[in-house]
C-alpha positions, -999 to 999 in steps of 0.1 A, spaced: 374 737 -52 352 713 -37 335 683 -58 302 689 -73 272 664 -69 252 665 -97 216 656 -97 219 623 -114 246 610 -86 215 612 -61 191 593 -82 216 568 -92 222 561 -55 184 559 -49 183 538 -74 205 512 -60 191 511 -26 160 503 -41 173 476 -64 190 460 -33 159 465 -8 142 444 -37 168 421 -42 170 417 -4 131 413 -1 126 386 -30 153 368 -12 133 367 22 103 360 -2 122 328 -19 137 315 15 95 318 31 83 298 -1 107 270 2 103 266 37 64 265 35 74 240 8 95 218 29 68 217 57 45 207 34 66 177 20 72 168 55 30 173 62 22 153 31 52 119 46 33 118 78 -2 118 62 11 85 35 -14 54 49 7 30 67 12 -8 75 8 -18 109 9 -52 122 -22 -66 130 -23 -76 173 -63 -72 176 -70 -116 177 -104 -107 161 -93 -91 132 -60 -114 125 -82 -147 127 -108 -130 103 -82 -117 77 -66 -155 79 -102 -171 77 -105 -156 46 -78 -173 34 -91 -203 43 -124 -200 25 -108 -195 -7 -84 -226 4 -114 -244 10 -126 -238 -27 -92 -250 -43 -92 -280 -24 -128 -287 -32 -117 -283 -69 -147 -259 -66 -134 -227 -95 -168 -208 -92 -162 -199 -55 -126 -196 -58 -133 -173 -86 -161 -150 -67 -132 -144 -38 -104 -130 -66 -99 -94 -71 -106 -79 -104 -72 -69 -104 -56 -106 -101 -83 -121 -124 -76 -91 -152 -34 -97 -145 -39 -139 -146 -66 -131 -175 -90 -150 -159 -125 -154 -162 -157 -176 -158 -146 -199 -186 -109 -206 -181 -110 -207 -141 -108 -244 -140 -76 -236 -161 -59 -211 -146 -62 -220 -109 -38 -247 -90 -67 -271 -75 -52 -286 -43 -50 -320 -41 -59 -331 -3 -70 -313 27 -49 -280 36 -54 -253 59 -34 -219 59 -21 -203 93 -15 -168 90 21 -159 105 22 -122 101 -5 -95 92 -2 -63 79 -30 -37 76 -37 -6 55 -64 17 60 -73 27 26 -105 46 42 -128 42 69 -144 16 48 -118 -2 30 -89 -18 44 -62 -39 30 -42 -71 49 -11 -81 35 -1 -119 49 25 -141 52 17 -175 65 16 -208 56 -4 -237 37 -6 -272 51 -19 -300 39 -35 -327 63 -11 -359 68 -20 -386 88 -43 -364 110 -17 -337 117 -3 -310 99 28 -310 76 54 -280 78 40 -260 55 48 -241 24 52 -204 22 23 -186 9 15 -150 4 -18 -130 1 -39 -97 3 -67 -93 11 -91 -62 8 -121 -62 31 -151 -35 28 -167 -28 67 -200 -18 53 -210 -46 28 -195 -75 48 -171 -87 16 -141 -96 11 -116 -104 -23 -84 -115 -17 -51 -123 -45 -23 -143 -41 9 -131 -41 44 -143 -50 70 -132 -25 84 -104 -48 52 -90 -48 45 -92 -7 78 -78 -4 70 -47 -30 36 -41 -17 46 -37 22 77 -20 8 105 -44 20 139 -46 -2 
């Protein structure tokens, strides 16, 4: 005698194959998701504002003029101007204000000038952008120039108001903000 299929043999077997064309389909659906996923990461990497070094002579003698201005103001022992070019953010970090600048700032004894070595820029957006520089600050001798000392700033500039605020930096800081280790 042959074997006998009974009727819940079949459905059992149609049962699997549709449990495994499931299976098989939420798979193809999982793999799809995390590639979409990865292309994304990789969209939203390429799309992260950058640094570039600044080579337009226009913009690297503005960014390092600047600079100057608020040198100017130090060695004038001039706190209201030097004050009016801080950021917010350096003034609320220092806890500086209108009554403590003469304080809290290092007045510069002499004539200096700073010479920008290195510029880096960051477009924040098409209004805003962001200098990060390395240069260095001399101070007059004899009517040259000493070597200089190391000196780091930012400085944000906004294209449709004409202004400028800038923040020193210590090196740790230049290092973290253009992302150096």
């Amino acid at each position: 005698m042959g074997l006998k299929k009974d009727k819940y043999d079949s459905k059992d077997t149609s049962l699997k194959q549709l449990l495994i064309i499931l299976a098989v389909i939420l798979l193809v659906l999982g793999i799809i998701s995390i590639v979409k996923k990865s292309k994304n990461y990789a969209t939203n990497t390429e799309t992260e504002i950058k640094l570039e070094t600044v080579k337009d002579y226009s913009t690297f003698f503005t960014v390092e003029n600047c600079i100057n201005k608020y040198i100017n103001a130090l060695s004038n022992s001039n706190g209201e101007d030097a004050f009016n070019l801080l950021t917010n953010e350096y003034k609320n970090l220092k806890s500086i204000n209108k009554d403590n600048v003469d304080e809290k700032l290092d007045y510069l004894d002499g004539n200096y000038v700073y010479e920008a070595r290195n510029i880096f820029e960051k477009n924040i957006d098409n209004n805003i952008k962001e200098y990060y520089i390395y240069g260095l600050l001399k101070e007059d001798v004899l009517g040259g120039y000493d070597t200089g000392k190391d000196s780091y700033y930012q400085v944000i500039i906004e294209d449709e108001s004409y202004t400028f605020t800038l923040r020193p930096y210590t090196i740790e800081e230049y290092r973290k903000a253009i992302q150096w280790k």
